[in-house]
N, C-alpha and C positions, 0 to 999 in steps of 0.2 A: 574799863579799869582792869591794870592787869593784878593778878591774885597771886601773892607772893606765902607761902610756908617755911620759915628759917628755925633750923634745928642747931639749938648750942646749948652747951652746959653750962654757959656765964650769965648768969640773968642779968648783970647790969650790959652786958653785950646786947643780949636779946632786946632790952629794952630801948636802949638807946638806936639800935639799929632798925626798929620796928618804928620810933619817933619820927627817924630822918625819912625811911622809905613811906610813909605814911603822909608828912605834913609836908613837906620837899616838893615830893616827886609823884604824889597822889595815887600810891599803892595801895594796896588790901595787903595788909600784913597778919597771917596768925602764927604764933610761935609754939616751938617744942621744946621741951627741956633732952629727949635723949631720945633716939633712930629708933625703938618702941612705942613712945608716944609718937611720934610722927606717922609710923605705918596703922597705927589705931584711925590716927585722925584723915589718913585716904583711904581708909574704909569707906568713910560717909564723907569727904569733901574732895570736890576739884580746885586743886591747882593751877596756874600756869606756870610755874616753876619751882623748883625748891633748891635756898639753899643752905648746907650742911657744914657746921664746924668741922673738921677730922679728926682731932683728940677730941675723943669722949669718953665715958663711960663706959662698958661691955661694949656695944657694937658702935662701933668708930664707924669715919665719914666712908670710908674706902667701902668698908661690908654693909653699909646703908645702900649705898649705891648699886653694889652688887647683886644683894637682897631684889632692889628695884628689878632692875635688868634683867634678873635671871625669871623674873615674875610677868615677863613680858611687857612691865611699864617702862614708856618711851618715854616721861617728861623732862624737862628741860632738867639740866642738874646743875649746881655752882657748889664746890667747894672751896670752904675757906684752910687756909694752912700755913704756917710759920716759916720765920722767913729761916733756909739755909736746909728748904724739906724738898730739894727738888725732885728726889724719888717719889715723895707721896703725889706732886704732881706730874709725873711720868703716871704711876698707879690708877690715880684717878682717871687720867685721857685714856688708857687701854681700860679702863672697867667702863666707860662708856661715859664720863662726864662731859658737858658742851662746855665750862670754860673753869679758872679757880682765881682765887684772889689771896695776895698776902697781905695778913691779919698785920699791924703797924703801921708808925707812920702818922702823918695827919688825919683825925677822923674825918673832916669835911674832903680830903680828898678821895680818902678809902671809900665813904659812901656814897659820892659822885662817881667812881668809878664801877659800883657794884651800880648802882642804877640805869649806867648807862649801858653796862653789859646785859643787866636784865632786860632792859628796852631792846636791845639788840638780837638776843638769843631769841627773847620771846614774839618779836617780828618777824624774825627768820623762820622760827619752826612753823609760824603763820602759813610766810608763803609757800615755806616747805606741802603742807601740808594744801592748801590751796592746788598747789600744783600737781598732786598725786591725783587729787579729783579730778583736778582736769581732764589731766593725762587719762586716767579711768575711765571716764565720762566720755570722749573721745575713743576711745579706743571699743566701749560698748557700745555706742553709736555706728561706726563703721561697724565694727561685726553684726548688727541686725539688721543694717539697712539694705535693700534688695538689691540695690548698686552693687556692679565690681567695683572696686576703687582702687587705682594705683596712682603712688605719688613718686614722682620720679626729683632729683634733684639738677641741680644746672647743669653739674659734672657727669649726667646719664646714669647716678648709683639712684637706686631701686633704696627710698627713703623707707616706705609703708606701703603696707598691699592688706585687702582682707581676705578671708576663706570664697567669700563669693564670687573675688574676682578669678581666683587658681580654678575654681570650679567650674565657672561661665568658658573658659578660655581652655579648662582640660591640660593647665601647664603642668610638667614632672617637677616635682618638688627641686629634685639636684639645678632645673633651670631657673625656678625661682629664688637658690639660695644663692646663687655666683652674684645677685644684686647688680647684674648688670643690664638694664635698661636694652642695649642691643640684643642679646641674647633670648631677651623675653618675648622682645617684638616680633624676631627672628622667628620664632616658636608659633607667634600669632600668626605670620603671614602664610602658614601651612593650611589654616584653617578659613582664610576667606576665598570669595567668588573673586575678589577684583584684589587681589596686592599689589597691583601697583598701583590704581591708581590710591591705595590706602598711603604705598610709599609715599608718595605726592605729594600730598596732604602733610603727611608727617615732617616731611622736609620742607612745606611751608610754613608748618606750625614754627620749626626750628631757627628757622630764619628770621621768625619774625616771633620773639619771644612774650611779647603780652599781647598775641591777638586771644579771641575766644572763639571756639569753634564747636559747630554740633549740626553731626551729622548720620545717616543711616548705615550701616553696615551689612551688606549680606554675606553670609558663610554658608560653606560646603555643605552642612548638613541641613540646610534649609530654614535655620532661623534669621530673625533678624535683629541687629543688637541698635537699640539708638547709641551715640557715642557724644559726649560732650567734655572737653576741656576750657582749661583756663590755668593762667598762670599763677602763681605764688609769688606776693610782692609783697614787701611792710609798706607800712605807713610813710615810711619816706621815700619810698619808689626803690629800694632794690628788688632782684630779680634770683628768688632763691628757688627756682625749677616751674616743675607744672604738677597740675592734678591730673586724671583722668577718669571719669565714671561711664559705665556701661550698664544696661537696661536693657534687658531681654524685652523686647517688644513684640515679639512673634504674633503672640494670639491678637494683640490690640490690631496689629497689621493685618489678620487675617478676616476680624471683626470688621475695620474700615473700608476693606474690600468690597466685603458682602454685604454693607450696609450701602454704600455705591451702586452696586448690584440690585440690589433692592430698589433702590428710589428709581435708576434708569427704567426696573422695570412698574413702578408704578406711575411713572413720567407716562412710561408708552401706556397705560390701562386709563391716565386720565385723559390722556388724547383722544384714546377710541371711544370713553365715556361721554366727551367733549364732542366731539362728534356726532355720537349718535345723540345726545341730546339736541345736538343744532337743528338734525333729520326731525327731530319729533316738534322742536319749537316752530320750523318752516313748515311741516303736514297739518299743524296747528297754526299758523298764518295764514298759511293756504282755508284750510276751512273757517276760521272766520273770515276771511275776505273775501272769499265764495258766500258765506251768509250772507256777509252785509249786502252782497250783488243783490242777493237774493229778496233783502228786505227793500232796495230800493226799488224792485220791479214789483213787488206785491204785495198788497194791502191785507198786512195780518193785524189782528187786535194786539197793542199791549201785554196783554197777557199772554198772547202766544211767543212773541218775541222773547219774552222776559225768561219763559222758559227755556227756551231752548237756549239762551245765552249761560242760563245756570247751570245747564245739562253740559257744553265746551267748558264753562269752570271745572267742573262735576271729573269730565273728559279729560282734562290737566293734571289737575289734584294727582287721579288714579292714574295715572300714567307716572306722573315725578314720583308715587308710590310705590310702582312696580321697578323706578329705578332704583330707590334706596334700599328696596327687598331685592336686587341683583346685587349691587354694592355686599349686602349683607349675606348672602350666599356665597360671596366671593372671600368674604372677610374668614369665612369659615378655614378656606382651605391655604390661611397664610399665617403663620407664626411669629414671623416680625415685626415686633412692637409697633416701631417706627410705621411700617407699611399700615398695620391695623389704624393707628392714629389718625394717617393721614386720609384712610378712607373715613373712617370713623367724623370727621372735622366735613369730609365732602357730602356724607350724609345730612350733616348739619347746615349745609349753605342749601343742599334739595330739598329739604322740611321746610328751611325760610321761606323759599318760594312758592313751595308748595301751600302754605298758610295763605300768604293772599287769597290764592284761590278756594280756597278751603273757606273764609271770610266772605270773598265776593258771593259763592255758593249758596251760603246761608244767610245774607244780609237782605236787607228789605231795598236798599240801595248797590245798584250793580255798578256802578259808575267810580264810588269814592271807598275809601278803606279810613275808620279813625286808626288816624296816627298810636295813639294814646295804649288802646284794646293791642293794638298788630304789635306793637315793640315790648309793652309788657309780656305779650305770650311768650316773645321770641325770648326775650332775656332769663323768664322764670323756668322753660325747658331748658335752655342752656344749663342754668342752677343744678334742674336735676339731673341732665347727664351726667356733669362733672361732680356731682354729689356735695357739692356745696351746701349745711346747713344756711339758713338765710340771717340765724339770729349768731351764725358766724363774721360770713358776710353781707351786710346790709345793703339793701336795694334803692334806692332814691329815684324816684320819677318824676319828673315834673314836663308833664304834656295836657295841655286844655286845651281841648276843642278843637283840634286841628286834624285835617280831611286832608289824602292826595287819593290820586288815582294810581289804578294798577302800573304805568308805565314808572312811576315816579315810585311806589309804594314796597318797588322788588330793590331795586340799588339801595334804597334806604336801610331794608330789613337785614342782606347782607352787609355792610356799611357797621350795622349795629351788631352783628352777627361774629362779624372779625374782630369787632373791637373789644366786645366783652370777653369772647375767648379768648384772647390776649391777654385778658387782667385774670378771669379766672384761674389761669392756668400758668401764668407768671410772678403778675403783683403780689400773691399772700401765699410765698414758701411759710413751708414748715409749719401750717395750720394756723398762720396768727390772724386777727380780727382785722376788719376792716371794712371799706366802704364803698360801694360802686352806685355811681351817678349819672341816672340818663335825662336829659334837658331838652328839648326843640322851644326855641324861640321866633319869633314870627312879628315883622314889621309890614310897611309897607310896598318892602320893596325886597325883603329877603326872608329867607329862612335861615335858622342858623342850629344846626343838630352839636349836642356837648354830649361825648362820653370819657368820665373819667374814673380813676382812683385815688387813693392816698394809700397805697403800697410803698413797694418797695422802689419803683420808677426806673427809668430806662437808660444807661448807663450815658452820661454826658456824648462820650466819643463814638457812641454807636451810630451812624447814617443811618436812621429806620427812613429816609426815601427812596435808597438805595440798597436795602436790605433783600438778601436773600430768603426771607420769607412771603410766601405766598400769599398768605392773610394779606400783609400790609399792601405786596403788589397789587393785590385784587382791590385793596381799599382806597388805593389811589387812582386807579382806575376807573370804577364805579363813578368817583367823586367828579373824574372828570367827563365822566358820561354825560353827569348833573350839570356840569357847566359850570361848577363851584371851584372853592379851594379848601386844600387842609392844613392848620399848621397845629404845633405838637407844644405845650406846655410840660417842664417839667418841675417846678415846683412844688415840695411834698408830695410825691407823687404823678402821673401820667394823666394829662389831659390832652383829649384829641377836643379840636372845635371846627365844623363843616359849616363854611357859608356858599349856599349857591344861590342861584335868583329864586323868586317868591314864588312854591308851588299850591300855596292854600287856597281855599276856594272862603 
């Protein structure tokens, strides 16, 4: 509703004109009797317009208005004024009125008239004002944003530029003020590795007015700038110039470098880890298959057997130990998140392994491993590396009574190993609750291992069979070690389900 204050000395005027703008044309009408009372009453009320008799009393319509303006209020003004006063409406437009009406005539047309000016002036100064914020709004936007930003027009005049972008670029003010788009660029091409082929570029952009393009930029002094445009087009498809923003990128480029660097070189340290673990698996195949030679040429008791089979556990164990204690000596002397990580995660698949035998070791049964015992350990140390409260995130087990052997008991324990550090460490950003689910199901004829969540789940369009993750490689691997398959559920959350042939006893 717009809010109308009309100041006149005529009360039957006032009233009658407060009747029509009120019941008519559904204004808020309050009246003044004389440009005193009216400055009383914007003390304590807003307006969206006022308007003023000119013959009044001591301060007339002209010096009310003046009064206003010189007070730095900006609102809407209408004066009213007699006909054959065409000075006092010259008067009024230089004192700063938006529009005037003459008092006579038809009333139903005078107050149709005044209404629709009101409606008019008080839309305009709307968007007037609408538009100042914009403009504001915009214009504080580009000034804080880290972006250079230049906007050039069809015709090559140099529309808006901000401080970031003269700065990033080192232009001399006199070349940024000529507003000439060549001149600017001209200025640019001093400062890069390759101008021409930036020319190139540019004269492809030109030719072809609403491609979009983003691309890296190297300069002289060693930084480097990303660069991306795009055109300026309305709604209906004209072509009113381009944008252009620029992003110092330097550090991020000198950070993806060295993070490249890094992984080549822990690429090469799981190799030779890889390696030497193969050496100790083979000097530990070798010696049990020298055992067994050994057991079938000679008649030892049970008990002797049993021993020395828990002593090559015993002999594994502390060997997989002595590699996570070198991992971890190594871990020492690297600073790279990333690198730490991924040792850190490699310790974690050497413990899994290491657990079987750690189990077989001290079991009354050398042969089988319960399922149930072996993958609880694994999941509740996972827990506590990653520091996971549990009554954060919840644990769910469901394994009864199911036995494999050591050959079966290692791909499983990694298998479960990759999978939950996967949830732990992705599905529940930002510390929220949640639920991790481990299942082994068991028929006639299969096994069937479930680990999932109800996180945040894994992005529709991501290929995790094809993923450049190592986990997942390792886990599809494994799987097919087992002879089984994996497929991947994503409803509410990430469900992996492994079926291979039946390994229970």
């Amino acid at each position: 509703m717009i809010s109308v204050l009309y100041v006149d000395d005529e009360p039957s005027l006032l009233d009658s004109t407060k009747i029509s703008l009120e019941k008519k044309h559904g204004f808020s009408v309050d009246t003044a009797r004389s440009a005193n009372d009216a400055l009383e009453m914007l003390k304590t009320h807003g307006y969206d317009i006022i308007i003023s008799d000119y013959q009044m009393p001591g301060i007339d319509g002209i010096e009310f208005l003046k009064l206003l303006r010189g007070s730095g209020n900006t609102i809407p003004f209408i004066i009213f004024t007699g006909r054959g006063r065409e000075e006092v409406v010259v008067d009024a437009l230089n004192a700063g009125a938006d529009s005037y009406i003459v008092k006579g005539g038809d009333p139903r047309v005078l107050f149709l008239d005044l209404a629709q000016k009101i409606e008019q002036i008080v839309i305009r100064r709307k968007m007037e004002q609408e538009l100042r914020y914009s403009n504001t709004l915009l214009s504080a936007q580009q000034e804080v944003t880290l972006d250079g930003i230049l906007v050039v027009s069809d015709d090559g005049t140099v529309i808006s530029y901000n401080r970031q972008f003269v700065d990033m670029w080192g232009l001399p003010q006199e070349i940024i003020a000529t507003k000439s788009s060549e001149r600017v660029i001209q200025s640019m091409l001093h400062k890069l590795s390759d101008p021409v082929t930036f020319r190139v570029r540019m004269k492809h952009l030109l030719d072809h007015r609403y491609a979009i393009s983003r691309d890296e930029i190297p300069l002289l002094d060693g930084r480097t700038l990303d660069r991306y445009t795009a055109p300026m087009a309305g709604p209906d498809g004209p072509y009113y110039g381009r944008i252009w923003y620029f992003r110092d990128i330097t550090e991020q480029k000198r950070a993806k470098d060295a993070l490249i660097s890094a992984r080549n070189e822990l690429e090469q340290k799981v190799t030779e880890r890889t390696a030497e673990l193969n050496r100790i698996n083979q000097s530990l195949t070798a010696e049990i298959a020298l055992r067994r030679s050994v057991e079938k040429t000679l008649t030892v008791s049970l008990h002797e057997k049993e021993v020395l089979l828990r002593e090559v556990h015993h002999r594994v164990k502390n060997n997989l130990q002595i590699i996570t204690s070198l991992l971890n000596l190594q871990s020492r002397h690297i600073h790279d998140e990333n690198v730490l990580a991924a040792i850190k995660e490699s310790q974690n698949r050497i413990r899994t392994i290491s657990i079987v035998h750690e189990k077989l070791y001290r079991s009354h049964n050398l042969s089988d491993i319960d399922l149930e015992d072996y993958l609880r350990f694994i999941v509740t140390n996972l827990f506590h590396f990653y520091g996971v409260d549990q009554v954060t995130v919840l644990l769910d087990v469901n394994i009864k009574d199911i036995s494999v052997d050591i050959n079966r008991a290692i791909p499983l324990g990694l298998i479960v190993n990759e999978l939950v550090t996967n949830a732990l460490k992705y599905a529940f950003p930002d510390s929220r609750n949640g639920c991790i689910t481990l299942a082994v199901q068991s028929d006639d004829s299969a096994l069937t291992l479930i680990v999932g969540d109800n996180g945040i789940g894994i992005p529709e369009h991501l290929d995790w069979r094809n993923t450049a993750s190592l986990g997942l490689q390792l886990v599809i691997m494994l799987v097919e070690q087992l002879d089984g398959k994996i497929e991947l559920t994503r409803n509410q959350g990430t469900v992996y389900t492994v079926t291979m042939p039946k390994i229970v006893k």
